[in-house]
N, C-alpha and C positions, 0 to 999 in steps of 0.2 A: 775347393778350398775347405779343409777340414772344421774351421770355425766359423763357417759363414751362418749359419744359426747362432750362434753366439754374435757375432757381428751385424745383420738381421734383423733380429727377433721380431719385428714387425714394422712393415711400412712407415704409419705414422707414430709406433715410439721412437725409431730410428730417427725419423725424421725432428722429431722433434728434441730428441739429445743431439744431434750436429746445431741446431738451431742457436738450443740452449747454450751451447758451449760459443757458436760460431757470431752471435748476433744478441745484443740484448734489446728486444723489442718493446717499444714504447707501448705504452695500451692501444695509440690513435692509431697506430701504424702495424696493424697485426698481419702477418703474410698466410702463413697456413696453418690449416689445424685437419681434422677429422671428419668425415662427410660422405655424403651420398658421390659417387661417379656420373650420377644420374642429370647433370647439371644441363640443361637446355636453353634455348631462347627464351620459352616462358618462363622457366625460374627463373632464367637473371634478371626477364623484367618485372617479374613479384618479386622481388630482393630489392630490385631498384623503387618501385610503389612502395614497400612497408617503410623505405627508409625513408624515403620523403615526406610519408603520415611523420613517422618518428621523428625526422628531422624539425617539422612544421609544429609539432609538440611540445619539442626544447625549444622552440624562437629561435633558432638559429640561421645569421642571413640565407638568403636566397642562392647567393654564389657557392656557396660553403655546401649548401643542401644537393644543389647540382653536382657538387664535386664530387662528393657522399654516396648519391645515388650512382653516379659513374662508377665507383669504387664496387659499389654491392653487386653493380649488374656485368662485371667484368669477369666473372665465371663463365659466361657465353660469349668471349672473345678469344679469338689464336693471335697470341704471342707467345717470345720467348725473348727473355732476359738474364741477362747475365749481372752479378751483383758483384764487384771490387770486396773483396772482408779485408785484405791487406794480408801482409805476410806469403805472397804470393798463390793465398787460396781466394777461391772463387764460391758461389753460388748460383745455380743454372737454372730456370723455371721453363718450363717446355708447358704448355696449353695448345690441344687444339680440341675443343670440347666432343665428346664430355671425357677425353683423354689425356692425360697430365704424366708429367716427369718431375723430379726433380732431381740433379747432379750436386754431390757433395761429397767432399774428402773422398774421390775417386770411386765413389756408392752412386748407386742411382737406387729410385723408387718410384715404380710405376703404378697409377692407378687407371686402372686398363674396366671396362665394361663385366668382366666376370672376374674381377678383383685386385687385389693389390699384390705387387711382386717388389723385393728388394734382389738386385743384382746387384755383384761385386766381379771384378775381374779374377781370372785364374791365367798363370803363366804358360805358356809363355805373352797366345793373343786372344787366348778365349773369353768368355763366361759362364757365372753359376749362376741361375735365379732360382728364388725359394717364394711359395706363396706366404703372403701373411696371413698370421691368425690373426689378425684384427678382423672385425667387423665392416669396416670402411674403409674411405681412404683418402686420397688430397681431396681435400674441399675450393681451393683455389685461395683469392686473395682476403676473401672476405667474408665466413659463414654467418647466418643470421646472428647466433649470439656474439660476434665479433660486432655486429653493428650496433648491437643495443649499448652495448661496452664502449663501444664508441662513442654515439650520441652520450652518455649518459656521465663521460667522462667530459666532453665539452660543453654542458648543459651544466655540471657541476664546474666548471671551471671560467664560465661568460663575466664573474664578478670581476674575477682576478686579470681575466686576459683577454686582449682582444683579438679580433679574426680578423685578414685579411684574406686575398688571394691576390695571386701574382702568377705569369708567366717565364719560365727558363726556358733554355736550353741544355737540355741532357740526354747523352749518347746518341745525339744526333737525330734529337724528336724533339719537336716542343713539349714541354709538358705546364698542366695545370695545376697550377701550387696552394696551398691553403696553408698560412702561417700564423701560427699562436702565438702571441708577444705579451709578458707580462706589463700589465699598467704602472706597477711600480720599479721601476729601475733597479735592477740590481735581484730584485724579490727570488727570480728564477728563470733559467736561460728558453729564449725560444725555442719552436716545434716546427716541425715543417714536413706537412708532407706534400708529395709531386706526384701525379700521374699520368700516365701516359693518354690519347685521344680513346684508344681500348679501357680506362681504369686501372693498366699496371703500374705497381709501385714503383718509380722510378727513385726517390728519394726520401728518405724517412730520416732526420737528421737524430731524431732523440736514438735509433738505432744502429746510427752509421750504415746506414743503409744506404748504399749508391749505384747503381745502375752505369757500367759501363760498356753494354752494348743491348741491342734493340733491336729485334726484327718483329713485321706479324707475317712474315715467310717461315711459317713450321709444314715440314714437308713430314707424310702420312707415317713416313720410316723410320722418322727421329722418335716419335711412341709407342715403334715395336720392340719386343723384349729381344735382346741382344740373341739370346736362346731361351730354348725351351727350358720349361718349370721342372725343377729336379723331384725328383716321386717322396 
């Protein structure tokens, strides 16, 4: 594909203009950003430790912290989700650590152990993939400065609103829900986020954020590059 560098230009800016344009994401509810590949069991469980210090700091209840810490330490969990944006496009999240996809407007971007690759399809059934020059690459659902951002938005907001948590059903998983409800009526519309038993976002409402399918069946193939990296 002759503008596939145009099209491209790197992993997580790509990823992050389909984002921009496809999802307006609440602060509470931040999906990906930029990061180490490097993600293991023990980082996600010092992701999940710092948030719980951090969560234990703003007072924030017990149930909510648990959610939190689930959320931070789900970079060392395999799933894959797929997210409804409506208009008959989708968003795809592939995990099976420390190796990540993501499928958008028919783009995928992989961030693979010796780096990041954007693939686009070429006609008739092929692909092109091109490395990025970024430096990094999916961080997963939740990089540390997503969670300080976090906490520090619901610690700045405990006056106005209160916390609960709640149970759904969505895409055919239970998920654990944490809901923001303004004290004053009318002041400003609830928040809501869902995760899945792994920490994936299943539901972010300030996002329109909706999860309509679920596996933690990602098979080793689904995070290989469709072809080889073009020179």
């Amino acid at each position: 594909m002759q503008n596939l560098r145009a099209t491209l230009p790197g992993g997580c800016r790509y990823l992050r203009s389909v984002l921009t344009r496809a999802l307006a994401i609440a602060a509470a509810v931040t999906l990906a950003g930029c990061g180490s590949p490097s993600s293991t069991t023990d980082a996600a469980t010092q992701r999940a430790r710092d948030t719980r210090r951090l969560a234990a700091q703003a007072g924030l209840p017990p149930a909510v912290t648990d959610l939190l810490a689930r959320y931070a330490a789900s970079v060392g969990k395999t799933f894959s989700v797929t997210y409804d944006l409506g208009q008959g496009k989708s968003l795809v999240v592939w995990q099976r650590p420390p190796r990540r996809r993501v499928d958008a407007e028919g783009q995928r971007v992989y961030a693979l152990a010796d780096g990041t690759f954007g693939c686009a399809p070429t006609p008739p059934a092929g692909w092109r993939c091109l490395r990025s020059d970024t430096d990094a690459s999916l961080a997963g659902p939740l990089d540390p400065d997503a969670v300080t951002r976090t906490l520090d938005a619901l610690r700045a907001s405990r006056g106005a609103f209160t916390l609960r948590t709640e149970r759904r059903r969505i895409a055919g998983v239970t998920a654990d829900c944490v809901v923001s409800e303004p004290k004053t009526a009318g002041a400003a519309k609830p928040s809501t986020l869902c995760l899945s038993r792994e920490g994936a976002v299943l539901l972010g409402s300030g996002a329109l954020l909706h999860a309509a399918r679920y596996t933690t069946k990602v098979p080793a193939s689904a995070l290989a590059l469709p072809a080889a990296p073009a020179p």
